[in-house]
C-alpha positions as protocol buffer text, in pm:
chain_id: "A"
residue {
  index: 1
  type: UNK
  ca { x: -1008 y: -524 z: -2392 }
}
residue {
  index: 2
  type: UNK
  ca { x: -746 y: -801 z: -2247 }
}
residue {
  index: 3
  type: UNK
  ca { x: -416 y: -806 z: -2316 }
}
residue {
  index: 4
  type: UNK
  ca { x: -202 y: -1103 z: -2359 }
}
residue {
  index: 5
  type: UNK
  ca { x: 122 y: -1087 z: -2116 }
}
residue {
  index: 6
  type: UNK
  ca { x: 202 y: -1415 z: -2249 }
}
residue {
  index: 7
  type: UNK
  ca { x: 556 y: -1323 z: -2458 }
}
residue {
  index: 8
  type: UNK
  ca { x: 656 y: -1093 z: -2174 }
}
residue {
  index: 9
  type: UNK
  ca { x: 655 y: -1374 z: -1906 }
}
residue {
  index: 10
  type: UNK
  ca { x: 886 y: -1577 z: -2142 }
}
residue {
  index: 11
  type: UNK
  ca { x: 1151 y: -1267 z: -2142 }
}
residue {
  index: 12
  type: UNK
  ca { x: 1147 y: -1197 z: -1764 }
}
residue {
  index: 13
  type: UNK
  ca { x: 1207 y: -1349 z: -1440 }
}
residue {
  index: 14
  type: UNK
  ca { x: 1014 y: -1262 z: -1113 }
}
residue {
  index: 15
  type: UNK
  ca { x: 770 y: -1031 z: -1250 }
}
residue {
  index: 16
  type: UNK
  ca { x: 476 y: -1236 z: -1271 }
}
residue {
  index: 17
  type: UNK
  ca { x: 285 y: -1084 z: -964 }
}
residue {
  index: 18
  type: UNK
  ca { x: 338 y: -749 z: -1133 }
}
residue {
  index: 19
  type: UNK
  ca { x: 150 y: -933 z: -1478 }
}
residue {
  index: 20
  type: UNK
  ca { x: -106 y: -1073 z: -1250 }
}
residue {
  index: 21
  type: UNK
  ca { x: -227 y: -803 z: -1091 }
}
residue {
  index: 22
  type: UNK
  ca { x: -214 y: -602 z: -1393 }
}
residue {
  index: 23
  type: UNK
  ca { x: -454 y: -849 z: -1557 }
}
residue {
  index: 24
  type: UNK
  ca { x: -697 y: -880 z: -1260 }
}
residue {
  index: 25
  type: UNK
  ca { x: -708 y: -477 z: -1258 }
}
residue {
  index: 26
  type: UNK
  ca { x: -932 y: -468 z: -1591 }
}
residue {
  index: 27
  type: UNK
  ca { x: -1159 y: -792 z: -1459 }
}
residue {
  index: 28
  type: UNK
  ca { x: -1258 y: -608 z: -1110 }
}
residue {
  index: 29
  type: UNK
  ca { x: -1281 y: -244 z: -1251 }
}
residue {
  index: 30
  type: UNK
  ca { x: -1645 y: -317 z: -1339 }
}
residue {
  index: 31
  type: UNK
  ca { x: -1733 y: -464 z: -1003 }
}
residue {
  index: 32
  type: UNK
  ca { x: -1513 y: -229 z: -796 }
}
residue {
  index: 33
  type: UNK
  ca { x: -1728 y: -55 z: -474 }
}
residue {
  index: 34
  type: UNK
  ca { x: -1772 y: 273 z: -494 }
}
residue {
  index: 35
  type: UNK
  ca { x: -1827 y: 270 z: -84 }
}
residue {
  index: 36
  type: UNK
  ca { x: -1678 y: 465 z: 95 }
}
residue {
  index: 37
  type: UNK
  ca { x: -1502 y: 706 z: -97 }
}
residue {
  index: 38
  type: UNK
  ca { x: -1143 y: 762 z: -75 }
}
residue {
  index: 39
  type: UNK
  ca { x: -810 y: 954 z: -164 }
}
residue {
  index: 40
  type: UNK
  ca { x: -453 y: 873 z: -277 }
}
residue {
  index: 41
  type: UNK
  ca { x: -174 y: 1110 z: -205 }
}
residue {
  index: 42
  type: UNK
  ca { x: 161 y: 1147 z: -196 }
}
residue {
  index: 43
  type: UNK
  ca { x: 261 y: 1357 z: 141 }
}
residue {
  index: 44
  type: UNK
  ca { x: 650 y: 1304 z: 84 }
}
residue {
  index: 45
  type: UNK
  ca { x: 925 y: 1149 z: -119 }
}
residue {
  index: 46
  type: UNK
  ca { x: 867 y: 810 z: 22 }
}
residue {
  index: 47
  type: UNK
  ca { x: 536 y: 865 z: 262 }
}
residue {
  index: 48
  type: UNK
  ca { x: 168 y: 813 z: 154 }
}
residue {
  index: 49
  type: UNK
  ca { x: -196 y: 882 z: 295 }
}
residue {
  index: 50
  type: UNK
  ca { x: -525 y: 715 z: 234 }
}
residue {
  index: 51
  type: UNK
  ca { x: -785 y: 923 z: 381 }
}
residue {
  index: 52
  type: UNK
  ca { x: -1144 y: 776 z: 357 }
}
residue {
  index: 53
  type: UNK
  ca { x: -1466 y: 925 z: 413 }
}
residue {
  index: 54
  type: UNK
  ca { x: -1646 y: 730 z: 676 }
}
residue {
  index: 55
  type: UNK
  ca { x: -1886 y: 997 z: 808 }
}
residue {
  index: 56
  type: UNK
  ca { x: -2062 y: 797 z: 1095 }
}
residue {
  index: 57
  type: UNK
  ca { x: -1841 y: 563 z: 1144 }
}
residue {
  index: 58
  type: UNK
  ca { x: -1646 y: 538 z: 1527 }
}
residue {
  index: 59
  type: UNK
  ca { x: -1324 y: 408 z: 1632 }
}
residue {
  index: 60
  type: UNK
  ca { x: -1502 y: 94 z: 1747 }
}
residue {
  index: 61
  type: UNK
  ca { x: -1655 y: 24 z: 1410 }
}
residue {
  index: 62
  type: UNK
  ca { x: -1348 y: 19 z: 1176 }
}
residue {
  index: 63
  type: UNK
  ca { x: -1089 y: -207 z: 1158 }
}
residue {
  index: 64
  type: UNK
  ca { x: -740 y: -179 z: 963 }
}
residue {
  index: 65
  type: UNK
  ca { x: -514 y: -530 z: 867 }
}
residue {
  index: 66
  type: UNK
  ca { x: -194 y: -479 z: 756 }
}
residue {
  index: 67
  type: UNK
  ca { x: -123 y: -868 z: 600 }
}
residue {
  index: 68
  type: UNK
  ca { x: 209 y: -943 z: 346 }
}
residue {
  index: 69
  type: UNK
  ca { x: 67 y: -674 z: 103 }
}
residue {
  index: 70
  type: UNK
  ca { x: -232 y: -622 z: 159 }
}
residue {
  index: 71
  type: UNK
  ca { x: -406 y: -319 z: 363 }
}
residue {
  index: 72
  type: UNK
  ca { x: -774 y: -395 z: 394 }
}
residue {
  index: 73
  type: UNK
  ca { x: -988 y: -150 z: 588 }
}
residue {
  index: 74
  type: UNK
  ca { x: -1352 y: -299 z: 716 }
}
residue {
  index: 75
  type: UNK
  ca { x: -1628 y: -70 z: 841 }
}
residue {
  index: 76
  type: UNK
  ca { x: -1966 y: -229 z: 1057 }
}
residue {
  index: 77
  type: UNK
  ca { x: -2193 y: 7 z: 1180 }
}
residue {
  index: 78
  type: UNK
  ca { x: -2344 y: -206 z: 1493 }
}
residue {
  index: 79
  type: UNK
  ca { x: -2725 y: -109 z: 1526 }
}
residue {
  index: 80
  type: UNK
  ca { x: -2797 y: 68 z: 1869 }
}
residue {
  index: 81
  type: UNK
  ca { x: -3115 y: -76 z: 1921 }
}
residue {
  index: 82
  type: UNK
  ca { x: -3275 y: 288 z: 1928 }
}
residue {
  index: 83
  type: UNK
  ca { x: -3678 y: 321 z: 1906 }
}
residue {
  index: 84
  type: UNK
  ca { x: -3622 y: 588 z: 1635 }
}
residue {
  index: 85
  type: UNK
  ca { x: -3795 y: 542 z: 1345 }
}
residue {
  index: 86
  type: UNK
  ca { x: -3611 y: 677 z: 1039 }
}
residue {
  index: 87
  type: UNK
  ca { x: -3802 y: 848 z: 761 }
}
residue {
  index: 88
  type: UNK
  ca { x: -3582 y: 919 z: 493 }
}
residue {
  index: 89
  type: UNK
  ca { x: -3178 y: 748 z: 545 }
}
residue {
  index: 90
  type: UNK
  ca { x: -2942 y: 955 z: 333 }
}
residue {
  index: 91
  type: UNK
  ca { x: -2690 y: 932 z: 530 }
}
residue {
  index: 92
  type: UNK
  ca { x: -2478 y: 587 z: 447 }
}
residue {
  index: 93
  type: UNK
  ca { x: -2396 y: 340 z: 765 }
}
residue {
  index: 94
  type: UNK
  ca { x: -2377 y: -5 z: 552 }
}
residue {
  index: 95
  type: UNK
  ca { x: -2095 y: -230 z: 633 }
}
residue {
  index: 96
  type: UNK
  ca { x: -1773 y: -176 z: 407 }
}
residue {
  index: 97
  type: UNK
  ca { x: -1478 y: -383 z: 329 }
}
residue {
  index: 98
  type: UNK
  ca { x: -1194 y: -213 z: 135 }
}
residue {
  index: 99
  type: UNK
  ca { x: -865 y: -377 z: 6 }
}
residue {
  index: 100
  type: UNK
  ca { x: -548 y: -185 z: -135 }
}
residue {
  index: 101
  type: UNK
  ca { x: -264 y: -324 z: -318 }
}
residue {
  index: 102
  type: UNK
  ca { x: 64 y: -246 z: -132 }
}
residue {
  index: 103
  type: UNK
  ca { x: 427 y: -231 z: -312 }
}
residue {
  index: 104
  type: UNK
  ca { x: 725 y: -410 z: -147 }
}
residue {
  index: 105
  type: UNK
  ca { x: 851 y: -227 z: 176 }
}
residue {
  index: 106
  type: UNK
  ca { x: 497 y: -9 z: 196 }
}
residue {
  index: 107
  type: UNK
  ca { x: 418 y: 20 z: 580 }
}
residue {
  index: 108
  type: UNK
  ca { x: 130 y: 166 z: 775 }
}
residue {
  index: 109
  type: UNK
  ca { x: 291 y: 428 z: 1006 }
}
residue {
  index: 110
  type: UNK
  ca { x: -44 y: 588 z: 1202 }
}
residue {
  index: 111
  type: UNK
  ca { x: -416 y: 575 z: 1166 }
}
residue {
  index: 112
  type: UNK
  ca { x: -667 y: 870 z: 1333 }
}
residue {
  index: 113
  type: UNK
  ca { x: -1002 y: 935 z: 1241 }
}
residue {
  index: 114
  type: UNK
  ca { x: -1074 y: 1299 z: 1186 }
}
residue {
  index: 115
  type: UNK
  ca { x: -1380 y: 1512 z: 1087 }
}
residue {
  index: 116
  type: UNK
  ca { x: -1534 y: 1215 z: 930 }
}
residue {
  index: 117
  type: UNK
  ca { x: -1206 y: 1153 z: 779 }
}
residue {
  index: 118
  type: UNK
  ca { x: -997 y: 829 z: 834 }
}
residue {
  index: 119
  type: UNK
  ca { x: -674 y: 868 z: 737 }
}
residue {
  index: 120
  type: UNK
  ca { x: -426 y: 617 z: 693 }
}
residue {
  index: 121
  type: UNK
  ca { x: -56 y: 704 z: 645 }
}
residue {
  index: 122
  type: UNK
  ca { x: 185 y: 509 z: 465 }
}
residue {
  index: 123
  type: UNK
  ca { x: 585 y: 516 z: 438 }
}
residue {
  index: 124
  type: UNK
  ca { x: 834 y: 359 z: 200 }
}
residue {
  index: 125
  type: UNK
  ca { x: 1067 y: 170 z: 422 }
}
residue {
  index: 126
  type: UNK
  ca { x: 1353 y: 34 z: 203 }
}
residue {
  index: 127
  type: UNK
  ca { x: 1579 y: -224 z: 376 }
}
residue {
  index: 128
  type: UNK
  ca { x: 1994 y: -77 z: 388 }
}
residue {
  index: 129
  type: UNK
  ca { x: 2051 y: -388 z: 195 }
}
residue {
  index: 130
  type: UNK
  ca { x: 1859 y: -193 z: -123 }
}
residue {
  index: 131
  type: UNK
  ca { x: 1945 y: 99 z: -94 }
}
residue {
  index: 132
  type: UNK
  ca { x: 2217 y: 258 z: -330 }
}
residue {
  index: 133
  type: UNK
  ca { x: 2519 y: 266 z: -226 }
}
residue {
  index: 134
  type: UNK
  ca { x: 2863 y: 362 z: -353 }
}
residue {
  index: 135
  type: UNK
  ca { x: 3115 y: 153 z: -466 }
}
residue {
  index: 136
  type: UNK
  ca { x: 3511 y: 300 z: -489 }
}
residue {
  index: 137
  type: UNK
  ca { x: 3704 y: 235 z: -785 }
}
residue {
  index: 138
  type: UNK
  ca { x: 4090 y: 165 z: -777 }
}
residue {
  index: 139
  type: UNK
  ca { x: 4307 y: 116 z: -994 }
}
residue {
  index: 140
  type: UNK
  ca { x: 4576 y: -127 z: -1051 }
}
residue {
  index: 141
  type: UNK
  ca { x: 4841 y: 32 z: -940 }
}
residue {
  index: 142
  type: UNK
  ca { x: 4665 y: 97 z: -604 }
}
residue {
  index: 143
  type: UNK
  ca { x: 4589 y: -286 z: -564 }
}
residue {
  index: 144
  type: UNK
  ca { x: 4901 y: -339 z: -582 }
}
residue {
  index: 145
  type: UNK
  ca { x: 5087 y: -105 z: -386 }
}
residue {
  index: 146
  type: UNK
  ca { x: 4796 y: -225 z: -97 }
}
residue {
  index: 147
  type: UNK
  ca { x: 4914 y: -592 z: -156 }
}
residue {
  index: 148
  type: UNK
  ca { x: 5295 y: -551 z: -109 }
}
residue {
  index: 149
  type: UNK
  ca { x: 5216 y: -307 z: 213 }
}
residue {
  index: 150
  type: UNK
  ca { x: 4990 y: -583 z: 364 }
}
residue {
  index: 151
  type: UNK
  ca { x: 5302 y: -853 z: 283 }
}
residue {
  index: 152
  type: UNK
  ca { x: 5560 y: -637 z: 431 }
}
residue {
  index: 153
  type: UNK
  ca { x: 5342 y: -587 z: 747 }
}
């Protein structure tokens, strides 16, 4: 199925990243990797966590880049050289490269690897400049009596 954003990018103005990646989402779904599995969640009101299974996996081996918005985590297992011979390999140690989509103002806070577990938290940082503010109303009877104060000063 493939939608046509084509009337929508004629109505609106800076959204066409947001129309791209939509788009792209239903091309890659078929060829997403399924390696290593992971979780979404929401720990707070404006704080995230990835955790990803990665059960084998040291500090040495995985790397985390943070670039524009773009988190991509990559896993390589580096062989030991050990004499073992391995009868049966269940357990998964194949190199991994995963990328995640970041919104505007998403920043990696902290990274530990726990229990197998790497987790990855996230926070929301919005600049003061977007945040809501308030704006006072007066009226025009205030203006006024503020302009012939400031005269007679």
């Amino acid at each position: 199925m493939r939608i046509d954003f084509a009337p929508l990018y004629r109505s609106t103005v800076g959204f066409d990243r947001l129309f791209s990646l939509i788009d792209s989402l239903g091309n890659e779904a078929a060829s997403q990797p399924t390696y290593p599995p992971y979780n979404i969640e929401r720990t707070g009101e404006t704080s995230y966590r990835i955790s990803m299974a990665v059960a084998g996996f040291g500090e040495k081996d995985i790397s985390i880049e943070a670039k524009e918005n773009t988190l991509t985590v990559k896993g390589d297992k580096k062989d030991e050289g050990n004499d073992r011979e391995v009868l049966y390999r269940g357990i998964a140690s194949r190199a991994f490269e995963r990328r995640f989509q970041l919104a505007d103002y998403v920043v990696v806070k902290a990274a530990s690897l726990e229990n197998g577990l790497l987790h990855i938290d996230l926070v929301r940082e919005l600049p003061e400049a977007m945040k809501p503010r308030q704006i006072p109303i007066s009226t025009a009877a205030n203006a006024s009596a503020k302009q012939i104060e400031a005269q007679a000063a």
